[in-house]
C-alpha positions in Angstrom: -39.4 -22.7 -26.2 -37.5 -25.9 -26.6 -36.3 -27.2 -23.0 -34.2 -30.8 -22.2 -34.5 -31.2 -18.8 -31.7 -33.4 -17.3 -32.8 -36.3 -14.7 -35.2 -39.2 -13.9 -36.1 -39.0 -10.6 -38.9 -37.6 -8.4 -38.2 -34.0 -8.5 -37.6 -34.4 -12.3 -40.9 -35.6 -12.4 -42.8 -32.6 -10.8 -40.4 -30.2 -12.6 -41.6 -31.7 -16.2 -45.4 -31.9 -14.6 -45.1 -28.1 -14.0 -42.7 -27.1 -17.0 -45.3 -29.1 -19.2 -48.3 -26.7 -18.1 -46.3 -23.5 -19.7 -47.9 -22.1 -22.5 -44.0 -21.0 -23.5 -42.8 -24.6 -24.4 -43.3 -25.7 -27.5 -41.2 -29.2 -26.7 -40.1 -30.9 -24.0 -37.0 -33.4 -24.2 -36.4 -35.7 -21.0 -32.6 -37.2 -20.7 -33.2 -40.2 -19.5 -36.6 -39.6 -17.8 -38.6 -42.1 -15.9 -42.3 -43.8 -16.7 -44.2 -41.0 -15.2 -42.1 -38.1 -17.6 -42.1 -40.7 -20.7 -45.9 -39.3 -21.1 -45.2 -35.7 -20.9 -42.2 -35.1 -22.8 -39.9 -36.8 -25.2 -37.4 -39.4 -23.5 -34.1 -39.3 -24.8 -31.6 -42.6 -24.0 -28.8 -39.9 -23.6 -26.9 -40.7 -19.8 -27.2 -37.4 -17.3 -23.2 -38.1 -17.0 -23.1 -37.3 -20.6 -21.7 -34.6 -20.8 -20.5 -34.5 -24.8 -23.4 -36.1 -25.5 -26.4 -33.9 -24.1 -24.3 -30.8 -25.2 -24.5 -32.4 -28.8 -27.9 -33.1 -29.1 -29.0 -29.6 -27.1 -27.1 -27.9 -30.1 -28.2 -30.2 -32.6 -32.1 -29.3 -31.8 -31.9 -26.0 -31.2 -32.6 -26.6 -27.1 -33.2 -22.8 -26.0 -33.1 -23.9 -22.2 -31.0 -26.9 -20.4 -32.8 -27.1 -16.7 -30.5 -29.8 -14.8 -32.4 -31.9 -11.9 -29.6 -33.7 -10.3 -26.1 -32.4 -8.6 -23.5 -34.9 -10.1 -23.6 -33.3 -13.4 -23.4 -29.8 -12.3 -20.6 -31.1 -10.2 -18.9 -32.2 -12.8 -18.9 -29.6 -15.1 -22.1 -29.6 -17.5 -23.5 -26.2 -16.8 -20.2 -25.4 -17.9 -20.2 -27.2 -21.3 -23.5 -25.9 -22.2 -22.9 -22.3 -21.7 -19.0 -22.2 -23.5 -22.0 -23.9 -26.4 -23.8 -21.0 -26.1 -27.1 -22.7 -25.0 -28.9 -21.5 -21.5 -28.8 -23.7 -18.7 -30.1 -23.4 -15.9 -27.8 -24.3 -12.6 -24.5 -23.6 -11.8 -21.1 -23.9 -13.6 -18.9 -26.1 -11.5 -17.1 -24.1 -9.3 -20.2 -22.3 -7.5 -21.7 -26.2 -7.7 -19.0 -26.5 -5.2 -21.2 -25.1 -2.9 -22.7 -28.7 -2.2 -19.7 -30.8 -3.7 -17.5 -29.8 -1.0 -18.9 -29.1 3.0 -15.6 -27.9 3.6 -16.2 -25.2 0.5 -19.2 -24.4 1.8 -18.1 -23.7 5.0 -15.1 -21.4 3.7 -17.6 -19.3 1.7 -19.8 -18.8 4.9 -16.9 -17.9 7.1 -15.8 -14.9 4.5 -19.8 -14.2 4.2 -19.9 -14.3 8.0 -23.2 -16.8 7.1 -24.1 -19.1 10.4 -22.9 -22.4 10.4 -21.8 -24.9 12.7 -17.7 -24.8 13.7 -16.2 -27.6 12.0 -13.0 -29.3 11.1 -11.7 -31.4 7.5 -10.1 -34.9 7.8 -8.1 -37.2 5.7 -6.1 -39.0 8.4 -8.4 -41.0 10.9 -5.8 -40.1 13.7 -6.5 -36.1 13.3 -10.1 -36.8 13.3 -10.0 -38.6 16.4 -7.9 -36.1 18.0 -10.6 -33.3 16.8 -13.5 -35.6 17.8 -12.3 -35.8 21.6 -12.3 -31.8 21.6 -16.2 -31.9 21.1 -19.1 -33.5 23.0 -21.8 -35.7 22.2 -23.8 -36.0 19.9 -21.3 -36.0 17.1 -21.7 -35.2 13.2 -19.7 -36.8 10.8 -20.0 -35.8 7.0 -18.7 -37.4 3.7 -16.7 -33.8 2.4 -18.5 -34.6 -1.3 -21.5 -35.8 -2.8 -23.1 -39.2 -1.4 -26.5 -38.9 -2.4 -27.8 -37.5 0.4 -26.4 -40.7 2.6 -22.9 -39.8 4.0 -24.3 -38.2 7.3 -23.6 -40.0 10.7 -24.8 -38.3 13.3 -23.2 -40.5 16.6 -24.1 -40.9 20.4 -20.9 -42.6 21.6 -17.0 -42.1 20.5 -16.5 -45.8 19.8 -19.8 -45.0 16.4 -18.3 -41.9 15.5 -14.8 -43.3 15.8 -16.3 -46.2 13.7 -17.9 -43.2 11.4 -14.7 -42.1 10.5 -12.6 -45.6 9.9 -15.2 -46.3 7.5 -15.4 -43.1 5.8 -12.1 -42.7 5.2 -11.8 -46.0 3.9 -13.4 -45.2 0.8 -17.4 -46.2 2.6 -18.4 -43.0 0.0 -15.7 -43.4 -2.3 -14.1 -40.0 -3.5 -16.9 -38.5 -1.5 -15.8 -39.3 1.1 -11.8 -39.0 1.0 -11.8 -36.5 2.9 -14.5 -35.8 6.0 -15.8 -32.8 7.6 -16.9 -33.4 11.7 -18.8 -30.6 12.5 -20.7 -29.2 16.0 -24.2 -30.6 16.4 -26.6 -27.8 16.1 -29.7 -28.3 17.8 -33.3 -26.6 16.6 -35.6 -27.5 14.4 -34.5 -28.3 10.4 -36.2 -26.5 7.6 -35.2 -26.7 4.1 -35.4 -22.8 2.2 -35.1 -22.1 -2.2 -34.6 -19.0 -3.9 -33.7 -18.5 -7.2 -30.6 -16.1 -8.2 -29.1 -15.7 -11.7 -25.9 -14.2 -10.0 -27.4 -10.8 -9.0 -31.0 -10.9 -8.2 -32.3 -12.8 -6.1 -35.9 -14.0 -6.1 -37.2 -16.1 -2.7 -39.1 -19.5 -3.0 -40.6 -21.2 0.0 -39.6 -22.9 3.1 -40.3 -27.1 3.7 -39.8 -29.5 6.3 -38.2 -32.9 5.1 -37.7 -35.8 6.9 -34.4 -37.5 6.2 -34.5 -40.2 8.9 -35.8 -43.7 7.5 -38.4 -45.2 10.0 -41.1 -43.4 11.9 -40.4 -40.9 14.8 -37.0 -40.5 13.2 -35.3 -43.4 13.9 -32.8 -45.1 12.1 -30.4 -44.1 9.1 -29.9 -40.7 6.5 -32.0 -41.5 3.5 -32.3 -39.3 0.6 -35.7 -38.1 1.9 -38.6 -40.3 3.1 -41.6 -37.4 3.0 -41.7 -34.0 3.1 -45.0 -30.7 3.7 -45.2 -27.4 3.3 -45.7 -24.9 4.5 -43.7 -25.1 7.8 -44.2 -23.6 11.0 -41.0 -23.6 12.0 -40.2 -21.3 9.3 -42.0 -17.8 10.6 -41.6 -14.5 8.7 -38.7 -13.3 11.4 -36.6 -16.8 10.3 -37.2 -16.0 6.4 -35.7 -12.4 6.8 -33.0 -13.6 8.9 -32.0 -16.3 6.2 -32.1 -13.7 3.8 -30.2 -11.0 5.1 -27.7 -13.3 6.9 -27.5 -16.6 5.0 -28.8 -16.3 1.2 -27.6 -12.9 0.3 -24.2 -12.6 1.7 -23.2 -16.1 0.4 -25.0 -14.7 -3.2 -22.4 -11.8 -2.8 -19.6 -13.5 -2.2 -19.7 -16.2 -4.7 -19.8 -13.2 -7.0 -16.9 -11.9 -5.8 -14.5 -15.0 -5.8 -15.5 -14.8 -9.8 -17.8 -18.0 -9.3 -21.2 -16.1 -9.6 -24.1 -18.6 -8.8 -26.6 -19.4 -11.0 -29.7 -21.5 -10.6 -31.5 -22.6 -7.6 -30.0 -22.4 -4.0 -31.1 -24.7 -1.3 -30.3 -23.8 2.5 -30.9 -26.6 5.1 -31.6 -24.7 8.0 -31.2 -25.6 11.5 -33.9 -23.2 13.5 -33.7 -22.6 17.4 -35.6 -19.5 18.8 -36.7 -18.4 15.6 -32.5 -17.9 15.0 -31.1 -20.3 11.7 -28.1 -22.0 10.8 -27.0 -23.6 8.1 -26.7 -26.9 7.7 -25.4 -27.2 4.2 -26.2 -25.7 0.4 -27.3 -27.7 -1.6 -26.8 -26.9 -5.7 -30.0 -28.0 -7.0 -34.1 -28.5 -6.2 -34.4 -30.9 -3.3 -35.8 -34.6 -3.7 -38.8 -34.9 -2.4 -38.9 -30.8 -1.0 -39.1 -29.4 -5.1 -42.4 -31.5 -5.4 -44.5 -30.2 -2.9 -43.3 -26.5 -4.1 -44.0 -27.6 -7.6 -48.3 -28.6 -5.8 -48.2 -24.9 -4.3 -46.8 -23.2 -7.7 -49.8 -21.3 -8.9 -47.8 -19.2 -11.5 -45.2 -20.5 -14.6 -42.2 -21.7 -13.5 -40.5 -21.9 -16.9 -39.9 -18.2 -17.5 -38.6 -17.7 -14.2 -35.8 -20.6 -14.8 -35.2 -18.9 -18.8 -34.7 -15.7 -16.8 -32.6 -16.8 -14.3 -30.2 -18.6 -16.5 -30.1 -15.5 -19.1 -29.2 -13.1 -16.4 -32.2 -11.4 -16.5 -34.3 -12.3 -13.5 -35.0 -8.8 -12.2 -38.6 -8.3 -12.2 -39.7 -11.9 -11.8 -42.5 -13.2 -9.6 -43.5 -16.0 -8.3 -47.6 -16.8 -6.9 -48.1 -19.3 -4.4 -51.1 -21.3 -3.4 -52.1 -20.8 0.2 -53.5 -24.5 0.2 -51.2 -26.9 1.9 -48.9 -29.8 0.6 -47.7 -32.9 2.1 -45.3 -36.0 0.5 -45.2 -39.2 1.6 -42.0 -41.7 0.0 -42.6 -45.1 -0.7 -39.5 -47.0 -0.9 -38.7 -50.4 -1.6 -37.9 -52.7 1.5 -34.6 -52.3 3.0 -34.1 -48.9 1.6 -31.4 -47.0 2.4 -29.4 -50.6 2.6 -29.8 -53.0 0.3 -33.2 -53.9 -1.3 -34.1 -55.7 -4.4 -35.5 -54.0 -8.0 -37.9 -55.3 -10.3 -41.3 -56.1 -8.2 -44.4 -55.1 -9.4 -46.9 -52.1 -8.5 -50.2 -51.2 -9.0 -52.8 -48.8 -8.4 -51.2 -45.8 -9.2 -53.7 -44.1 -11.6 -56.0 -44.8 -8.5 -54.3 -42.6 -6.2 -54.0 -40.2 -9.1 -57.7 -40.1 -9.4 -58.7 -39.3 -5.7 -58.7 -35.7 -4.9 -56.0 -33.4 -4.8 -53.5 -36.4 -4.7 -50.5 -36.7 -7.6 -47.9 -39.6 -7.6 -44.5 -38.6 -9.2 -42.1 -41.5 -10.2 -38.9 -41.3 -8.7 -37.3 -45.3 -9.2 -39.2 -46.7 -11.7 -39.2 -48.6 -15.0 -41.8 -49.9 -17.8 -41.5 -53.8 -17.9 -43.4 -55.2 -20.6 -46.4 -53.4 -20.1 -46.2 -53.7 -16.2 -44.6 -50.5 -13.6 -41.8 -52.2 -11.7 -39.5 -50.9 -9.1 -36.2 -49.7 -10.0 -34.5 -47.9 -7.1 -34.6 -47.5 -3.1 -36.9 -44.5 -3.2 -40.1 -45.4 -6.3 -43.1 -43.1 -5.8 -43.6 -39.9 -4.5 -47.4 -39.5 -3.4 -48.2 -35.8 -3.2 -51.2 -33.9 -2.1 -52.9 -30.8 -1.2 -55.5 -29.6 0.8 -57.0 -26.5 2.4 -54.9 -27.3 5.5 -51.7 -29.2 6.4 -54.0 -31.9 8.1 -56.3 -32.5 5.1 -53.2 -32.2 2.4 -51.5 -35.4 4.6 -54.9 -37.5 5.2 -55.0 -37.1 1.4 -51.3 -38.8 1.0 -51.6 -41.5 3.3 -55.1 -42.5 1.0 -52.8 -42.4 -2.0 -50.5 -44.3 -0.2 -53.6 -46.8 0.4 -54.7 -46.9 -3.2 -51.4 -48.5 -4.0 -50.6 -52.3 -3.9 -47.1 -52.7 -3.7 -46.4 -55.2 -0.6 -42.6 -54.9 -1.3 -43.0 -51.4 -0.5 -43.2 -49.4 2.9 -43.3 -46.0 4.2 -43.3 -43.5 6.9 -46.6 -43.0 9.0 -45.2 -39.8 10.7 -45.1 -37.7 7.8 -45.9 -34.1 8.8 -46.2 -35.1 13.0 -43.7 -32.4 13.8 -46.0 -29.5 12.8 -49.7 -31.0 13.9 
């Protein structure tokens, strides 16, 4: 099977590492890929915003499968593209991509599935917001309505931040993302981030992982597009995965189908758990960054049928095995990350940490520079690991993290606190 898979980040990374392993692919194309894929498949120069252009080359090489990493190009349409080609893809067409391009979407689809979500309100006057805002009480949540990489959250103590929130916001802070906001009720619980794979119909359950979004140790300071992440969770008991089934995966499955939008590809639930009950927090339309990773350490069986199934429509009678053992993620990002921070320093040691035990480093924002590994982005490596426990799998991250030399680098030291 030839595959292109669409991306160059972290969870691209791990997808190609476990794609790669497949006795069922015969070539793997990477569009545009990143250092760490560059060795297992075939970088391509092609943009993930190009649409005309991947669609051309896909049909050009006889591309039997499409798998698409990121959400802006499902959002804008490429699913679609590819399939009116007739080549598979896997992840959905742009209307059920909605699902994350649009909170208010989302939140209208939950409503008609009668799927648990915070009550919530859509902006694009600062004047109606404020008037909403003063009907609800602290904390307050204040959301970018489309895609902002995972960055346009605020969640604000006082009326004078969230009033601030929502000035900036609708000022264009996010820019289309964030003409129009959604302020939502603050849910309280424990968060837990859920996959299952659906080509429409059937539906075929992943596992649960707990991410940590928040940039600095003990969760302090801003919404970053993930700083670490392990799995499995605690929070996420065997009562909490049936409830998310029956009341959040599969009536929001069923309805998409029925508003002639049927969803195809991966489904992502952030879940808000309190008293083993969960709500959602928001769909997101692809594999999460750094959450896919860790699944990708515990994936025992092939992944790469499972996705050809799911975009052919054919997924009934799939399975997926999962390693008991543990896996923790630890980010390191460059310095100043999720503001501004500077590209292009150098890093060593990461064959090091590749060669201690049970430890893998995935690229997520890096480049090849004349021989050397520089950074290239706000979050660069993704150190994974495993172990026989949740304790062991972390202890072996955090020595990854000490194999590396990168002093313009930092990360979290609290990876994985919440569940030891």
């Amino acid at each position: 099977m030839k595959v292109l898979l669409i991306g160059g980040g972290g969870r691209e990374h791990a997808l190609g590492w476990k794609i790669a392993q497949s006795p069922e692919m015969s070539k793997l194309f990477v569009a545009p890929g990143n250092p760490g894929l560059n060795h297992i498949g075939e970088t391509l120069t092609i943009p993930e915003n190009d649409t005309k252009g991947l669609v051309s080359f896909s049909k050009d090489n006889n591309v039997d499968l499409v798998i698409v990493g990121p959400e802006a190009p499902l959002a804008a349409g490429l699913g679609d593209a590819l399939r009116e080609a007739g080549i598979a893809c896997f992840g959905p067409d742009k209307a059920a991509a909605r699902l994350e391009s649009s909170k208010s979407f989302m939140k209208e689809v939950c409503a008609a599935a009668g799927a648990p979500t915070a009550a919530y309100g859509r902006f694009t006057a600062p004047a109606a917001a404020k008037a909403f805002l003063r009907e609800q009480t602290a904390p307050y949540v204040i959301k970018a309505d489309g895609l902002a990489a995972g960055k346009g959250v605020v969640i604000a103590e006082t009326l004078n931040d969230a009033d601030t929130a929502i000035d900036e916001m609708l000022a264009g802070q996010f820019g289309e993302a964030s003409a129009a906001i959604v302020i939502e009720e603050f849910m309280t619980g424990e968060e837990a981030s859920f996959f299952a794979i659906t080509d429409g119909v059937t539906i075929l359950p992943m596992i649960a992982a707990r991410d940590h979004k928040r940039a600095y140790d003990g969760d302090q300071g801003p919404n970053t597009g993930g700083m670490g992440a392990y799995s499995p969770a605690p929070i996420f008991t065997d009562a909490v995965y049936e409830r998310t089934m029956r009341d959040i995966i599969e009536p929001v499955v069923a309805e998409m189908a029925r508003r002639g939008a049927p969803y195809v590809g991966v489904l992502y639930a952030g879940l808000m758990i309190d008293n083993e009950r969960p709500r959602l927090v928001e769909f997101n339309a692809r594999f999460g960054d750094p959450e896919c990773q860790i699944m990708m350490r515990r994936l025992n069986s092939d992944l790469l049928p499972v996705l050809h199934a799911a975009a052919c429509g054919k997924l009934e009678g799939q399975r997926f095995d999962w390693s008991d053992n543990a896996a923790a993620l630890v980010v390191m990002a460059a310095q100043g990350y999720p503001g501004g921070y500077e590209k292009g320093s150098t890093i060593h040691g990461v064959d090091a940490a590749n060669n201690l035990p049970g430890v893998v480093v995935f690229h997520a924002g890096t480049r090849d520079q004349d021989g050397a590994l520089v950074a290239n982005g706000g979050r660069v490596l993704n150190i994974t690991a495993t172990g026989a426990h949740l304790r062991e799998a972390i202890d072996r991250a955090y020595r990854g993290i000490d194999a590396i030399d990168w002093p313009q680098g930092f990360c979290r030291g609290d990876i994985g606190g919440t569940a030891l």
